[in-house]
C-alpha positions in Angstrom: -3.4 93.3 286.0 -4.1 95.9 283.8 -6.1 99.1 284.0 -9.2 99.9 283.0 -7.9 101.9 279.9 -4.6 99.5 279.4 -4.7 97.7 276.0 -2.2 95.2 275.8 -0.3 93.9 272.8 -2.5 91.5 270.8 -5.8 93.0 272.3 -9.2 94.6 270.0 -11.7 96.1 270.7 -15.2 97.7 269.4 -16.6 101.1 269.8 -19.9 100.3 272.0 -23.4 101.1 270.9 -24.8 104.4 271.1 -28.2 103.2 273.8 -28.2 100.4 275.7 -31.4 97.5 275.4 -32.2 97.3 279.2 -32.1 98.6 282.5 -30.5 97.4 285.3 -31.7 98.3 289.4 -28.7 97.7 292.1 -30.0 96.5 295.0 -27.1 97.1 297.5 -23.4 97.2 297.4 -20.8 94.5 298.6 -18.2 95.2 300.8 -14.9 93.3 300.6 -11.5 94.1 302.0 -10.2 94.3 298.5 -9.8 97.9 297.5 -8.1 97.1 293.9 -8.4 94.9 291.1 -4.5 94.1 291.7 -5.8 93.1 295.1 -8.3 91.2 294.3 -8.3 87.4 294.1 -9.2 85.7 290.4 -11.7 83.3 292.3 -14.0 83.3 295.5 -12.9 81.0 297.8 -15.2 79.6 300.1 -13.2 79.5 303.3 -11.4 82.8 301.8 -12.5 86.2 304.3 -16.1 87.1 305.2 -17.6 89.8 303.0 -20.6 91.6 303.8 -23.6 91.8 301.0 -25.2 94.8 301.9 -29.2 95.5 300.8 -30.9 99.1 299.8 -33.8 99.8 302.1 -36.4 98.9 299.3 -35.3 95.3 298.8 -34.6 94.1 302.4 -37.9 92.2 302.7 -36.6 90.0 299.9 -34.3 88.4 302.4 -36.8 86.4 304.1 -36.3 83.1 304.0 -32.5 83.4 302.6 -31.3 82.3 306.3 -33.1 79.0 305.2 -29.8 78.7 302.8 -27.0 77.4 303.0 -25.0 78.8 299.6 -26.1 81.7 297.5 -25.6 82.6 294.1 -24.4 86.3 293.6 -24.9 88.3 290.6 -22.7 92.0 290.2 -21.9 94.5 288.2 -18.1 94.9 287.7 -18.3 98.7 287.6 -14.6 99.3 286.8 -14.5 96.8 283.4 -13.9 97.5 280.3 -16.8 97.3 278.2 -15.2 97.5 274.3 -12.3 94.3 274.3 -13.5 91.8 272.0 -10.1 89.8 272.4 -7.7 90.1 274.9 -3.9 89.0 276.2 -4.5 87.9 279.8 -1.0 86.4 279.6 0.4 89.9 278.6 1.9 87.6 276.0 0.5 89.1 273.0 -1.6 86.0 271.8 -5.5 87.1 272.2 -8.0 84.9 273.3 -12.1 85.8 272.6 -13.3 87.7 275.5 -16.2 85.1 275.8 -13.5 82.3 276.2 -12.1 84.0 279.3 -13.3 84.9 282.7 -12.1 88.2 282.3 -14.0 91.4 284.3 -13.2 93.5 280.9 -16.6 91.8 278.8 -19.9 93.4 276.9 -21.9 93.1 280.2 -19.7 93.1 283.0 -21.6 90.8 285.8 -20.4 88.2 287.4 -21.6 85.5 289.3 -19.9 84.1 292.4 -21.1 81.0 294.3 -21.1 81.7 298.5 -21.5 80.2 301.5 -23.4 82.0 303.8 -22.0 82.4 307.5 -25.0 84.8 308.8 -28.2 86.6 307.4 -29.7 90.1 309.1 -31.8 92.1 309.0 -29.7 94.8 306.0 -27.1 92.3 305.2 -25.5 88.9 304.3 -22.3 88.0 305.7 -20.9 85.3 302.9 -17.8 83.7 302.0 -16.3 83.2 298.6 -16.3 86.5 296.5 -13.9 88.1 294.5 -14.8 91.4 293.8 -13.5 94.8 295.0 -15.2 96.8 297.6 -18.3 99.0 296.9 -19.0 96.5 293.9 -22.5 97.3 292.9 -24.9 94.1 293.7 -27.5 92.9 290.6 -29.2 90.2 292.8 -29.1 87.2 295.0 -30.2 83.5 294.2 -30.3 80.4 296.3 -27.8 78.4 295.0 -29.1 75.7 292.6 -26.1 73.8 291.3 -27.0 69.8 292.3 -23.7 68.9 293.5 -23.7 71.1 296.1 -24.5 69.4 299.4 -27.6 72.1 300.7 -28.8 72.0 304.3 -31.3 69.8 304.8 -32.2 68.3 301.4 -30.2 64.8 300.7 -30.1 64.9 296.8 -29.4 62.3 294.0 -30.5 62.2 290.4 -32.4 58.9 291.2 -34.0 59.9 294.5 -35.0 63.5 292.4 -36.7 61.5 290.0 -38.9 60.1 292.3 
């Protein structure tokens, strides 16, 4: 895996803008027991360990009502990306691929999105399974999950019966 200053043979980038167009606030910080990229897996998986989703004291209240969930959607900021590869050579083969083709951390906007299970809610934190990010990853927000071919806890879903 490379660095975050490794460019590999076949890779471009493009010197960033100057000012950014918006403002982002982190809401809390995940903990996972990956310390490294190197150690980190390239997808959640969803019986993989538990991570804890830990919330600043300002947006606790907002987890009401996410213990009435059975699978989240997690948005965060992938702090140690680069920001300036337009193509890149995951393969370390030297054919580049568009960075908007890949999955890559290294993108304009480094978030990501991860799709969890959730194994507890408190009061500070959510204890979830199925990310793939290193620890102290700074969190953008949570969503219930909303992806229709995910069985949710108790709602029994079809595209006739939802058309009803």
């Amino acid at each position: 895996m490379a660095t975050t200053t490794e460019i590999r043979p076949g890779e471009s980038t493009v010197e960033l803008p100057a000012e950014t167009d918006a403002a982002i606030y982190f809401i809390g910080t995940i903990r996972t027991p990956w310390r490294t990229r190197r150690e980190c897996p390239r997808r959640g998986d969803l019986n993989g360990p538990v991570c804890t989703i830990e919330i600043a004291p300002p947006w606790r209240a907002a987890l009401q009502g996410v213990g009435g969930h059975t699978h989240l959607q997690i948005l965060y900021w992938m702090h140690e990306a680069r920001r300036d590869l337009v193509l890149q050579s995951p393969r370390r083969n030297g054919e580049a691929t568009g960075t908007f083709s890949l999955r890559s951390p290294n993108r304009p906007n480094p978030i990501a999105s991860s799709l969890v299970v959730i194994e507890a809610v408190e009061a500070d934190r959510i204890l979830v399974r199925g990310l793939d990010c290193i620890d102290g990853t700074p969190l953008i927000d949570v969503k219930p999950e909303s992806c229709p071919e995910w069985p949710a806890a108790g709602r029994e879903s079809s595209a006739k019966g939802d058309a009803e």
